[in-house]
C-alpha positions in Angstrom: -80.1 17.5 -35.5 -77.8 16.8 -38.4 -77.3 19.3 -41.1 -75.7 20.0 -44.3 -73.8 23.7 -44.8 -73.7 24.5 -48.5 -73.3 28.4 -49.2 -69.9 28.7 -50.5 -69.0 32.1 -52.5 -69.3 31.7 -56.2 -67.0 32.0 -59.4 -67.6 33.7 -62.5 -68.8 30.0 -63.9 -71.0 29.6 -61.0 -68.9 27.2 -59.7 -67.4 27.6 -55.9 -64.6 29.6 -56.0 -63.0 27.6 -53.1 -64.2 24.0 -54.1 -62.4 21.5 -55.7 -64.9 21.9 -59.1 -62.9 25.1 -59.6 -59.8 23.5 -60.7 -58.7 23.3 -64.2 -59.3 20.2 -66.2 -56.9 18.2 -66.2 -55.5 15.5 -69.2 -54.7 12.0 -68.9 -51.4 13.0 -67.8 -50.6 10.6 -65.7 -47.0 12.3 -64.4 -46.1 13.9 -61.1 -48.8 16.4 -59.6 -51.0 15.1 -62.2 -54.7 13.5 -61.9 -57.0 11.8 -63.8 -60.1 13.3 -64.9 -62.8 11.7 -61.9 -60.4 10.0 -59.9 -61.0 12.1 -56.7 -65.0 12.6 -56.4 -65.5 15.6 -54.7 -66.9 15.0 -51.3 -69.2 17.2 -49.2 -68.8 16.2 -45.2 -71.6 16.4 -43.5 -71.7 18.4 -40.7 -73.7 20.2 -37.7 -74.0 23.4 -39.2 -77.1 25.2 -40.1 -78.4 23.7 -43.8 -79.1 27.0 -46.3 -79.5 26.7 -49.4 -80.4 27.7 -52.8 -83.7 25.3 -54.4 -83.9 24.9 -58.1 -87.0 23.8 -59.2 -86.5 24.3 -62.9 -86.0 21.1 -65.1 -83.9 21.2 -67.7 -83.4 17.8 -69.0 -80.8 14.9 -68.4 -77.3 16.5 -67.5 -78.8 19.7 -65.8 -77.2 18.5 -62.8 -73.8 17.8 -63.9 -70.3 20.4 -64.1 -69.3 19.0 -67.4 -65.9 20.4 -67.5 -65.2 18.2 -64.4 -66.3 14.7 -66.6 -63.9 12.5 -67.2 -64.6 12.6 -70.9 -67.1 13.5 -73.0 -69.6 10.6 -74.2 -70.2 9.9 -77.8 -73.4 10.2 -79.3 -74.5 7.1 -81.7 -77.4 5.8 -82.7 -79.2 3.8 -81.0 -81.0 0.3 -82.3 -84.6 0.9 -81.9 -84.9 -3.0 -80.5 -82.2 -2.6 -77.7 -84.3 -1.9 -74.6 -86.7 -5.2 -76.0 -83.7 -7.8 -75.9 -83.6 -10.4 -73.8 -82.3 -9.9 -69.7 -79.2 -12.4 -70.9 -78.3 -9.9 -73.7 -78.4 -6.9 -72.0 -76.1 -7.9 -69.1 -73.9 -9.2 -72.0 -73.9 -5.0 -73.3 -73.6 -3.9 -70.0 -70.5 -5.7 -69.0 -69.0 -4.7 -72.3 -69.8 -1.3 -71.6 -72.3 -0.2 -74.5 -74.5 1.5 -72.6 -71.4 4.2 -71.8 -71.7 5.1 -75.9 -74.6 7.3 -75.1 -75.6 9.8 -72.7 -78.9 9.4 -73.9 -78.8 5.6 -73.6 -77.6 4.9 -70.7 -80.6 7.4 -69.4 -83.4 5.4 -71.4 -82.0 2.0 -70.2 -81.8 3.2 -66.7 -85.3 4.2 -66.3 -86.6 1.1 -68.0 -85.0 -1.3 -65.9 -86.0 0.1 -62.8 -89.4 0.9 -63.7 -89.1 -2.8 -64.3 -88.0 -4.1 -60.8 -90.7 -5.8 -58.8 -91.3 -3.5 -55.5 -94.1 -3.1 -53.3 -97.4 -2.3 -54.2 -97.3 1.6 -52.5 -93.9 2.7 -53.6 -93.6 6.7 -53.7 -93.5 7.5 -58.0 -92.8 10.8 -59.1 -95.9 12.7 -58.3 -95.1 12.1 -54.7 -92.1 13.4 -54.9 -93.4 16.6 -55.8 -96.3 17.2 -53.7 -93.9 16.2 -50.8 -90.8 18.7 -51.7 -93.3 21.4 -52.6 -94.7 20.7 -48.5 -91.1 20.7 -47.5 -90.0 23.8 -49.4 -92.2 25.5 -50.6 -91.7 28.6 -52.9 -88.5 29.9 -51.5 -85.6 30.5 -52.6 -83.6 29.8 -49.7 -84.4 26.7 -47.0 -82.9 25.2 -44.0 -83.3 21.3 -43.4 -81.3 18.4 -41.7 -80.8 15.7 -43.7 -82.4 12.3 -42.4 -80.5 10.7 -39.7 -79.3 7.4 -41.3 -76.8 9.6 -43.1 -75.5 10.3 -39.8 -71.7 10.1 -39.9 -72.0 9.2 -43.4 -70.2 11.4 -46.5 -71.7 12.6 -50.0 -69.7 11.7 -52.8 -70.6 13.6 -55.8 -69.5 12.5 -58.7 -69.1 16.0 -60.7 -72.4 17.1 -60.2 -72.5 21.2 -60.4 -74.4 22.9 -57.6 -77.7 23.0 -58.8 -77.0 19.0 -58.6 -75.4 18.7 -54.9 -78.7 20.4 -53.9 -81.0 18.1 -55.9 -79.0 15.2 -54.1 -79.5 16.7 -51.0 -83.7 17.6 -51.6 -84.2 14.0 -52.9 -82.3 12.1 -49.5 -84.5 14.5 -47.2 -87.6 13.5 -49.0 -86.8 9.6 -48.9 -86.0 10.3 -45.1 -89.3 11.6 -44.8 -91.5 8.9 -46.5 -89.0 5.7 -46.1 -88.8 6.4 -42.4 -88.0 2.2 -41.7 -84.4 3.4 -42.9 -82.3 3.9 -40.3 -78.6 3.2 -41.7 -77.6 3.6 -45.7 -74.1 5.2 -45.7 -74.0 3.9 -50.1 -76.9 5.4 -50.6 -76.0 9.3 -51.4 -73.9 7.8 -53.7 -76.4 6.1 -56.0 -78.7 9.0 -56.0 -76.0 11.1 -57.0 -74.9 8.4 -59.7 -78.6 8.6 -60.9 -78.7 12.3 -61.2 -76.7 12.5 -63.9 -78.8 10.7 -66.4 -82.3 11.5 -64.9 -84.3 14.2 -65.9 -85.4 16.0 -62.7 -85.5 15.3 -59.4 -88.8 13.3 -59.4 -87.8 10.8 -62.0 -84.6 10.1 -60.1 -86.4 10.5 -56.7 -89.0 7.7 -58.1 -86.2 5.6 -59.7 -84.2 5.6 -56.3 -87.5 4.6 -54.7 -88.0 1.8 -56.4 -84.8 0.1 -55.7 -85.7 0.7 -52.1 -88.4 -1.0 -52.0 -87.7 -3.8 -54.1 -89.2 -6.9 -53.1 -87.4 -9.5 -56.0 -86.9 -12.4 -54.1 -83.1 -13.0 -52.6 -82.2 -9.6 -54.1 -81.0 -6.4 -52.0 -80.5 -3.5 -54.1 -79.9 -1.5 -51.1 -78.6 -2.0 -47.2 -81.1 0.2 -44.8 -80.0 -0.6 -41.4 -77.0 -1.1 -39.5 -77.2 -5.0 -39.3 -78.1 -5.3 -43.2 -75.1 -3.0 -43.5 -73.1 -5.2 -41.4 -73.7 -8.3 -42.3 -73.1 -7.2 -46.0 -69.5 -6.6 -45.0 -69.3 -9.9 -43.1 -70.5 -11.5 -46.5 -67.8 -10.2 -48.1 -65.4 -10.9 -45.3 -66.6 -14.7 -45.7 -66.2 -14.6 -49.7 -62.8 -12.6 -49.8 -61.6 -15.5 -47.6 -62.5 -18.1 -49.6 -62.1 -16.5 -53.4 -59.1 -14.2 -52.5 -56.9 -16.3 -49.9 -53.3 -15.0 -50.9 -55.1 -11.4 -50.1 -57.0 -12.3 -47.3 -54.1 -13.9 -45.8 -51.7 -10.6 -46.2 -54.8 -8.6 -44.6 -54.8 -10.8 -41.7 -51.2 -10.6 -40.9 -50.7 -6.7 -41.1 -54.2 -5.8 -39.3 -55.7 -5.7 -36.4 -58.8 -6.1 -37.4 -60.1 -7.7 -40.7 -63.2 -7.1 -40.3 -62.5 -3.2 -39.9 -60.7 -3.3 -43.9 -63.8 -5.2 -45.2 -66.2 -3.0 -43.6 -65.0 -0.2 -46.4 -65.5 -2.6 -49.0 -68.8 -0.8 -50.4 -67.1 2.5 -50.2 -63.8 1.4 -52.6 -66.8 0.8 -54.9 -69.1 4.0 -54.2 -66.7 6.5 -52.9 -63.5 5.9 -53.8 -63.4 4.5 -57.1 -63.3 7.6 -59.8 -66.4 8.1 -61.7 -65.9 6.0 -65.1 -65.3 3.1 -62.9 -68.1 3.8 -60.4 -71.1 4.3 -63.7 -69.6 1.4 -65.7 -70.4 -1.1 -61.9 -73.4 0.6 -61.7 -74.6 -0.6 -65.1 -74.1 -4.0 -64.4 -75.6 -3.4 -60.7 -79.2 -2.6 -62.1 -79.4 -5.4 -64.2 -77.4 -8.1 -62.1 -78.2 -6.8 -58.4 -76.0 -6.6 -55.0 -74.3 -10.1 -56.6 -72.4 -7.6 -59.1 -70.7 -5.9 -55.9 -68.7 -8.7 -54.4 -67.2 -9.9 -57.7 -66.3 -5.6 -58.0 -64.7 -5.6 -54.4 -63.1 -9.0 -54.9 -61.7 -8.4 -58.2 -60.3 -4.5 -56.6 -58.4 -7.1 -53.7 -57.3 -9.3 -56.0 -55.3 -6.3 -58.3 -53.9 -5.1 -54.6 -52.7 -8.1 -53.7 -50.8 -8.4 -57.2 -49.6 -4.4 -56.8 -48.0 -5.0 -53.1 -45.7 -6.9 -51.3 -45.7 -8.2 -47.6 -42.6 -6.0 -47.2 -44.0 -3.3 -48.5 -46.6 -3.0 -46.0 -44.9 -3.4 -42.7 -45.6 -0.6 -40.5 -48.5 0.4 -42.8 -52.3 1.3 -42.0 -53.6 -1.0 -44.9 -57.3 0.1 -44.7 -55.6 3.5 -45.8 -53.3 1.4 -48.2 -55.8 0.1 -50.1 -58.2 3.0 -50.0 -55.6 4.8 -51.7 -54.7 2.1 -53.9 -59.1 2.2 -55.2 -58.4 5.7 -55.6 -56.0 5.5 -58.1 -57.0 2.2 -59.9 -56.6 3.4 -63.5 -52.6 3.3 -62.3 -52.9 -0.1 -62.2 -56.1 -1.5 -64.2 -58.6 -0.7 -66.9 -62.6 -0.2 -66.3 -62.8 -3.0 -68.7 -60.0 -5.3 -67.1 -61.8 -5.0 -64.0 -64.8 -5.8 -65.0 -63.4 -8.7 -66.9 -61.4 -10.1 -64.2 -64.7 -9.7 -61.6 -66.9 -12.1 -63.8 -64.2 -14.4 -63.9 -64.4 -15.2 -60.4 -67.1 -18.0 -59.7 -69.0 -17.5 -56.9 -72.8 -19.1 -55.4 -75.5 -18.2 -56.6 -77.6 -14.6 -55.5 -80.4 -17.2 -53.4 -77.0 -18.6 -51.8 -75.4 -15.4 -51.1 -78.8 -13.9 -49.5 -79.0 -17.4 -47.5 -75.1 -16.0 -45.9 -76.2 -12.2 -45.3 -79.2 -13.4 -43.3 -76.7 -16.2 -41.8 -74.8 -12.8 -40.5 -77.7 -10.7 -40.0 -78.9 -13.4 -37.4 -75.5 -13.5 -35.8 -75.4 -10.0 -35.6 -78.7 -9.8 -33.8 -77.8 -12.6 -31.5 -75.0 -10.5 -30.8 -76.9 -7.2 -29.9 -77.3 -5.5 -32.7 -80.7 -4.2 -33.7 -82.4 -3.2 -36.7 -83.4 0.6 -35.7 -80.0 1.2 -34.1 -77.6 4.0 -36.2 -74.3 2.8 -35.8 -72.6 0.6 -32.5 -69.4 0.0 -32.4 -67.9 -4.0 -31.9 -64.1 -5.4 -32.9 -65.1 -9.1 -34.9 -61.0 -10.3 -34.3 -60.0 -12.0 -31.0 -58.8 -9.9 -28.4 -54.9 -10.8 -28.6 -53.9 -9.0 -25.6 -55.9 -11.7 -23.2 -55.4 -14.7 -25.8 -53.4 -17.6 -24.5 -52.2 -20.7 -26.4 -49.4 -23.6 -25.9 -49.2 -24.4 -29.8 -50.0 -21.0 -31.7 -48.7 -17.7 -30.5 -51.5 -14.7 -30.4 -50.2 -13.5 -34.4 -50.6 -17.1 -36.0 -54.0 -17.3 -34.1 -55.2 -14.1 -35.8 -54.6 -15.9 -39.0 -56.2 -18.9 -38.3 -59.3 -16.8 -36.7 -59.7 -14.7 -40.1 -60.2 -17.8 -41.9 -63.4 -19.2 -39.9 -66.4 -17.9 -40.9 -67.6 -14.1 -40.3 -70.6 -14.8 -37.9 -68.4 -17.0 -35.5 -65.8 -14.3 -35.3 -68.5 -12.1 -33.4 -67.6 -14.4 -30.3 -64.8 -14.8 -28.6 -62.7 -18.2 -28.3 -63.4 -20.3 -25.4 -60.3 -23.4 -24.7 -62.6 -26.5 -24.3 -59.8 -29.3 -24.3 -56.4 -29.3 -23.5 -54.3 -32.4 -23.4 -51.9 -31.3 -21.0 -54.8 -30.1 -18.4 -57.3 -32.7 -19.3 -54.8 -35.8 -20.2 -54.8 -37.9 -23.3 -58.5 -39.5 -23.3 -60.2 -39.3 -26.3 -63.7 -39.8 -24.5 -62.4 -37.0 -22.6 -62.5 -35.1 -25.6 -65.7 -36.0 -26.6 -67.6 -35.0 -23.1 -65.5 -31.7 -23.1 -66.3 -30.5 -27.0 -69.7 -31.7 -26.9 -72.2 -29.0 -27.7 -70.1 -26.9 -29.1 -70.2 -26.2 -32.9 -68.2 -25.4 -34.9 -65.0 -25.7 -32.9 -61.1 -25.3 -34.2 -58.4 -28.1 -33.4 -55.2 -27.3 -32.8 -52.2 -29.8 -33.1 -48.6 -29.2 -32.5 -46.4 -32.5 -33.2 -43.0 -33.7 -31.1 -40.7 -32.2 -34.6 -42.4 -28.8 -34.0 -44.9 -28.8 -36.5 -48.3 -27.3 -36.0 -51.7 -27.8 -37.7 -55.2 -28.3 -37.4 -58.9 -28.2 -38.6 -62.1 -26.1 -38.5 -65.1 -28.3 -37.7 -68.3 -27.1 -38.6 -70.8 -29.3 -36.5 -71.1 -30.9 -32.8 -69.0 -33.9 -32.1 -72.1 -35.4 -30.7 -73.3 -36.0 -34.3 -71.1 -39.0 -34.2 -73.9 -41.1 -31.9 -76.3 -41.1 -35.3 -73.9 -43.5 -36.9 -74.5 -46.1 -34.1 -71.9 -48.7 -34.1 -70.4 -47.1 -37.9 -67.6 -44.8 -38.1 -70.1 -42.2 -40.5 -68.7 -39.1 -41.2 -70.6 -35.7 -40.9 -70.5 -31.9 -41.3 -70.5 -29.4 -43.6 -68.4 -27.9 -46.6 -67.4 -25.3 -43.7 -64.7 -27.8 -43.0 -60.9 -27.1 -43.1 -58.2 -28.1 -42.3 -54.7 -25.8 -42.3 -51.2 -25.7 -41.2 -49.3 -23.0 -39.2 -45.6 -23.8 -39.0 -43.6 -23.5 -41.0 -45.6 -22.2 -42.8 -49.8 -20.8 -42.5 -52.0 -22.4 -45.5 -56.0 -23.4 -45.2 -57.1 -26.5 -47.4 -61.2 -26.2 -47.9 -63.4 -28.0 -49.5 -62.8 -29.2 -53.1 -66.1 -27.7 -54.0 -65.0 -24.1 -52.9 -62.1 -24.4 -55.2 -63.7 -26.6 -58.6 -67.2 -25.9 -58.0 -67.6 -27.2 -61.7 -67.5 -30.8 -60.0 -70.7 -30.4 -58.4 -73.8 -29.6 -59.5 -76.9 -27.5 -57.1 -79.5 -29.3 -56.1 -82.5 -28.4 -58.5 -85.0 -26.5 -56.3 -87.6 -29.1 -56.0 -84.8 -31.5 -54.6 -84.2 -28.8 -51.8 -88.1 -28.1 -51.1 -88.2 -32.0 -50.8 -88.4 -33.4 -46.9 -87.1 -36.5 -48.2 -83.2 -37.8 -46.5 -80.0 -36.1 -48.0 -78.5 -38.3 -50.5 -76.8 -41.2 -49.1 -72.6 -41.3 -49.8 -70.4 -43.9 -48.4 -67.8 -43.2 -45.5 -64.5 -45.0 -44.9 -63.4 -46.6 -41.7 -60.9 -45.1 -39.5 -58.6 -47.5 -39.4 -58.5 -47.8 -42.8 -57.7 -45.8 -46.0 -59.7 -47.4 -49.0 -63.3 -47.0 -48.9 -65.9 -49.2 -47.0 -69.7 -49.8 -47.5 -70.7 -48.0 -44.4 -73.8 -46.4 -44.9 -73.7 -42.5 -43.7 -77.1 -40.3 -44.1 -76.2 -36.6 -43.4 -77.2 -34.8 -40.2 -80.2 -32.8 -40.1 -79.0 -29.4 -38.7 -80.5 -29.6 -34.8 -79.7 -25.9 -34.6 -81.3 -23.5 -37.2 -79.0 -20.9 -38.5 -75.9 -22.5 -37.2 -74.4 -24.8 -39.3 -73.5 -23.2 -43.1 -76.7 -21.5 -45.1 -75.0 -23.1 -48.8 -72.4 -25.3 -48.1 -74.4 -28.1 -46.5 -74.4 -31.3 -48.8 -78.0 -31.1 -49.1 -77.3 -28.3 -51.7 -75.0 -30.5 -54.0 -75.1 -33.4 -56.4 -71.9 -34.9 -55.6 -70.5 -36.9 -57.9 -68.3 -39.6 -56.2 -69.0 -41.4 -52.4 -65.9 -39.5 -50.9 -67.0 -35.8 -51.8 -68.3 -35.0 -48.4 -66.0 -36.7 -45.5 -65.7 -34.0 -43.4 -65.6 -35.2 -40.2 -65.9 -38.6 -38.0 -65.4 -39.9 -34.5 -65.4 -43.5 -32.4 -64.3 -45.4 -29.9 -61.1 -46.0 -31.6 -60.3 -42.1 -32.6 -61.2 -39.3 -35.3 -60.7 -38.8 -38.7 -60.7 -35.9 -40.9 -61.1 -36.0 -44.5 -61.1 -39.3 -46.7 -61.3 -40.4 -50.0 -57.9 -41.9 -51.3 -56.6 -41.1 -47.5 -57.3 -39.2 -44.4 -56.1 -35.4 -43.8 -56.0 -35.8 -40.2 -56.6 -38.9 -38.2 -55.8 -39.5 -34.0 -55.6 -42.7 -32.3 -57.6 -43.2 -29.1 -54.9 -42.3 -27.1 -54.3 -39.0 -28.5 -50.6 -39.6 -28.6 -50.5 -40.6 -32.8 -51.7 -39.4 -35.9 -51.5 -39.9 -39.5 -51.9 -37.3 -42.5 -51.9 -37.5 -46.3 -53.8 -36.7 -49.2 -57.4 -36.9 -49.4 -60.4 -35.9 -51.5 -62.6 -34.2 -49.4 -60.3 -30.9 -49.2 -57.3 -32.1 -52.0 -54.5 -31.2 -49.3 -50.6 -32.4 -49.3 -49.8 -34.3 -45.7 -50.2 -31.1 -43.3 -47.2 -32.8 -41.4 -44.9 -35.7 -41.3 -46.9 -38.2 -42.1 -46.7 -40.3 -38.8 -46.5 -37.9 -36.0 -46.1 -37.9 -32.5 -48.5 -35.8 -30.6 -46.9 -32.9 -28.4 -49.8 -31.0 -27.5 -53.6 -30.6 -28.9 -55.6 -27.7 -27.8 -60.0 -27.7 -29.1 -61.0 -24.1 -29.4 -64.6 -22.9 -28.8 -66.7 -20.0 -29.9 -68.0 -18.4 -26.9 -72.1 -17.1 -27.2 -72.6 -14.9 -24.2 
């Protein structure tokens, strides 16, 4: 069973004399030897020792549970409007931001338990009064207990955030009893660290107990307060894997050429925020995260991988375990960036909406199920990067594939590549290339040219989507498309959309419910470069959950005919991207091709214009 071992021997001050709370304060010093207040939480490890500990059941009002000379600094009391709690949601996430509610101690306390008292949950939800007819079963009178904590904290560490030790015990007290009445939980490694947050401006263990409650069993639609199984854990990380690669590419691109593993450095991403990040930082995110929901997170962790990207160089980190890098580098962010900086620079970045972000998680959370992972599970370990110890290319070499593989999408990444076509083992037939890619989506093309040059694309859909064009050269696919180069130099071209989503508009919702076609946009020929009056209607997905859960063109109102060429094939070759030009295009022979500028992904030629094909290798994803 797992359990918690708390008895340490006590100071004068009540305080362990061996724990880190025992330290002098220290300034804002920033020299050698010298910490911020907060910027190292202190952390209690779980363990398999025997649980004893002391059970406070007095209350004493908000801040019983906190070591105040540990705080950071010491809030200001003001007054506070009388009207601020009635304004509307737009202006409070306007104060929040800004950081008024960290004025008050008192405040911030009121606001908290109004706007979770206000989040829509389910009907039976444990409240306060639960709470303490449950503890009281569970511990009764004493003074001393012994308890495990609940298994989905297996492996899992307790960051607490200066709380004194009537508060670590509190923390511990209220995770047992969710344990005990959530018992569908079975994996929340962030969630110690929000009760503990919580503690400090709660009253007693039952408010914070019902507050905590509630945000587990929200039920506001597309919103996840908080993950409570391995594969909602998982595919949270793979979410953020998927938006750090499209709003953080310099970063995302120096991550994938110094690790092993991406997938392993964005798996942590919840724990910069959570665990790692000193307490000033931590409160200030979790302001805007009661108001604003999970969608507050990823502009946090992208904003924090943005700054580390602008505090390193490539040089810098040769040789270097960069998860530790950059846990270290969260750890000591006020180095290097303001609370309020932060926060500024994190609403800056433009991302989908919270529907289209839920729409990717459960994109993920069906891969990961596909792949094996179930819902009750704890914790199974899996590598997401290509094994490059069996991978074998004759254009990329195992390194430049790991780049190309990090940019592709997080849910394909749990499979492994398959080689479908290879010109120099299946010869130079483009109908060739159709039988041997068919049924495949997405796939990746490789192309390296006779001067040396290498580059390619990332198709989202099945090349047999071509045959619903009949006789016309439509294009098809989804705004998963890219196309990239790799020598002399490694750069990914997406979709204009990702970049100046300003140019587009969403569909409004009754648009999307309707089962009317997708909006109709004209394609150009292959053989030519100006637009023609061929009439393309965009693919129905044939495969649910496969193709892109927000980037499909049935979520847009484009505003020009050329905004979605992604893709097209015929009998005389393929193209790739159009409007004002093609990025890629292949004759039928599969010996030339053609690149320039085009609309559909706003790329430079990815190669001497007219090229000579050397060799041409079609990548798979392999679902077994």
């Amino acid at each position: 069973m797992l359990q918690v071992g708390l008895e340490l021997p006590q100071s004068p001050t009540g305080v362990a004399a061996n724990s880190p709370m025992a330290e002098p304060a220290q300034g804002d010093d920033h020299g050698a030897g010298k910490e911020i207040f907060g910027s190292s939480p202190v952390t209690v490890v779980i363990t398999s020792e025997d649980d004893t500990w002391d059970i406070n059941t007095s209350c004493l009002g908000c801040g019983q549970f906190v070591d105040w000379d540990r705080m950071p600094e010491l809030e200001q009391q003001v007054d506070i409007p009388e009207d601020i709690l009635s304004r509307s949601p737009k202006e409070l996430k306007k104060l929040a931001r800004e950081g008024y509610w960290a004025t008050s101690r008192d405040l911030r306390a009121q606001v908290y338990h109004q706007l979770i008292q206000q989040v829509s949950c389910r009907l039976v939800t444990p409240d306060a009064h639960v709470y303490r007819d449950v503890a009281g079963r569970l511990f009764g009178k004493l003074s001393v207990s012994s308890h495990p904590l609940p298994e989905f904290l297996e492996g899992c560490s307790m960051p607490t955030y200066c709380l004194n030790l009537e508060g670590v015990t509190a923390l511990k007290k209220i995770l047992i009893c969710i344990g005990n009445l959530f018992p569908d939980i079975t994996y929340s490694p962030v969630l110690p660290s929000l009760v503990a947050l919580l503690l400090h401006y709660s009253q007693d263990e039952a408010q914070c107990f019902e507050n905590i409650s509630r945000l587990i069993a929200s039920n506001t639609p597309h919103t996840s307060y908080i993950d409570q199984s391995f594969v909602a854990h998982q595919a949270s990380c793979m979410t953020f894997g998927d938006l750090a690669n499209k709003h953080c590419p310099a970063a995302h691109r120096l991550i994938a050429s110094t690790s092993e593993n991406v997938f392993e450095v964005y798996s942590e991403w919840l724990s910069w925020l959570f665990h790692d990040l000193p307490f000033s930082y931590a409160i200030r995110i979790f302001d805007t995260f009661l108001l604003e929901g999970q969608k507050v997170l990823y502009r946090i962790g992208l904003a924090l991988l943005k700054q580390y990207r602008l505090s390193v160089t490539p040089s810098e980190l040769e040789g270097t375990d960069i998860k530790a890098d950059l846990q270290a580098f969260v750890q000591n962010i006020a180095r290097h960036v303001t609370v309020d900086k932060l926060l500024e620079r994190a609403f800056g970045i433009r991302l989908f909406s919270r529907k289209e972000i839920w729409l990717l998680q459960m994109a993920n959370r069906k891969a990961l199920m596909e792949r094996g992972i179930s819902m009750v599970q704890s914790r199974q370990s899996f590598h997401l990067a290509v094994d490059m110890q069996s991978f074998s290319s004759s254009i990329v070499t195992p390194q430049e594939m790991r780049i190309v593989w990090s940019w592709i999408p997080e849910r394909f990444s749990l499979f492994p590549p398959l080689l479908l076509f290879s010109n120099s083992e299946d010869g130079c037939s483009l109908q060739r290339f159709y039988t041997c890619c068919e049924g495949y989506e997405p796939t990746v093309l490789l192309i390296k040219t006779t001067e040396g040059e290498v580059c390619g694309a990332f198709l989202s859909s099945d090349w047999s989507e071509r045959k619903k064009s009949g006789a016309t050269s439509g294009f098809f696919g989804t705004g998963e498309c890219f196309v990239f180069t790799v020598h002399p130099e490694a750069e990914r071209y997406e979709w204009v959309f990702i970049k100046k989503p300003e140019l587009a508009k969403t569909v409004p919702r009754s648009r999307q419910r309707s089962r009317s076609p997708s909006p109709a946009v004209l394609s150009s020929s292959p053989d030519s470069h100006s637009t023609s009056s061929n009439h393309l209607t965009v693919p129905t997905p044939q495969r649910k959950g496969r193709l892109s859960p927000f980037l499909a063109i049935r979520h847009f109102l484009l505003p020009s005919k050329t905004a979605s060429m992604f893709m097209s094939g015929s009998r005389e070759g393929i193209v790739i991207g159009g409007g004002g030009g093609q990025a890629l295009s292949l004759d039928a022979n599969l010996l030339w091709g053609h690149t320039e500028h085009c609309e559909t992904f706003d790329n430079p030629p990815l190669c001497q214009e007219d090229f000579k094909v050397q060799l041409l290798e079609v990548w798979g994803f392999q679902n077994t």
